[in-house]
Structures are given as C-alpha cells and as structure tokens.
C-alpha positions in Angstrom: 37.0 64.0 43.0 37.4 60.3 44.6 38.2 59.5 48.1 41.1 56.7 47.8 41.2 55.4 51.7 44.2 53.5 52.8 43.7 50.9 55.3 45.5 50.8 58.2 46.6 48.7 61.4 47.5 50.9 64.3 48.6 49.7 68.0 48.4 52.7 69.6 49.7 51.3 73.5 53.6 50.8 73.2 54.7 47.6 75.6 56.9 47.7 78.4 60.4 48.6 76.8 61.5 50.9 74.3 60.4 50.1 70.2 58.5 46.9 71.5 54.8 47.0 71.5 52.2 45.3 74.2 51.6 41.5 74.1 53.4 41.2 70.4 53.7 37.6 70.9 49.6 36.8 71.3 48.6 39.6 68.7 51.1 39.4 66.0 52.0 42.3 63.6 50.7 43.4 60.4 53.5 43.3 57.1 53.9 45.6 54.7 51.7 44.3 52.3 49.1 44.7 55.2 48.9 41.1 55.9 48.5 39.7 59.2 51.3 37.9 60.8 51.5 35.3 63.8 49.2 35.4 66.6 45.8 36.8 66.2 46.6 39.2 63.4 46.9 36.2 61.4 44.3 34.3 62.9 41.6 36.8 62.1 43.2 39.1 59.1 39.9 38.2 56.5 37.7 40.1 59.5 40.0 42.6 60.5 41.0 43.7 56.7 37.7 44.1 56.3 36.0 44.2 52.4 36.7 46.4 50.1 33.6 48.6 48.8 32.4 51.7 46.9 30.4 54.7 48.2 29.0 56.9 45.8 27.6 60.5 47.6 25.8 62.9 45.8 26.5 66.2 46.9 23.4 67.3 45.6 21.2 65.7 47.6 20.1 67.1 50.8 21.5 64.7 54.3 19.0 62.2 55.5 17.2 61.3 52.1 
C-alpha cells in the first residue's frame, strides 16, 4: 500500500464579511493548480509548496531503530 499525500493551502480565519477571507490583498490566494497568486503566496510559493520526497517505512522494523 502507498500513501499518495495531497498538498494543501488552508486559511482557516475567514475576514470580516461573508466569503472574503482575512488580509486577501497582502497574502494572496492559492490557484487551482496550487500555485501561489499575488501577495505573499506568490512571493514565497517555492518555500511554502515545499519539495516533493519519498518515505519508505518498514513495518517490520521495530519504532526508534
């Protein structure tokens, strides 16, 4: 069995209004490619999509070895 994760942006503290989230303008938004857009999401999108990479566990083997 593989583990497939799925990256994801959240901004969990909704702005002021109704559908509009906090400080959009200065942190930007993430597209649905999962780009970063405008503002800091775009600014610092190589960091915050952080690098792809493979973990291999062996079940086998005991924790802490």
């Amino acid at each position: 069995m593989t583990l497939e994760p799925t990256p994801l942006r959240v901004y969990p503290q909704a702005g002021g209004a109704p559908h509009t989230s906090l400080a959009a303008q200065l942190l930007g938004f993430v597209n649905n490619a999962g780009k970063g857009q405008y503002g800091l999401e775009q600014q610092y999108d190589s960091v915050l999509a952080g690098k792809p990479e493979l973990l291999e566990v062996d079940p086998n083997r005991p924790a802490g070895r």
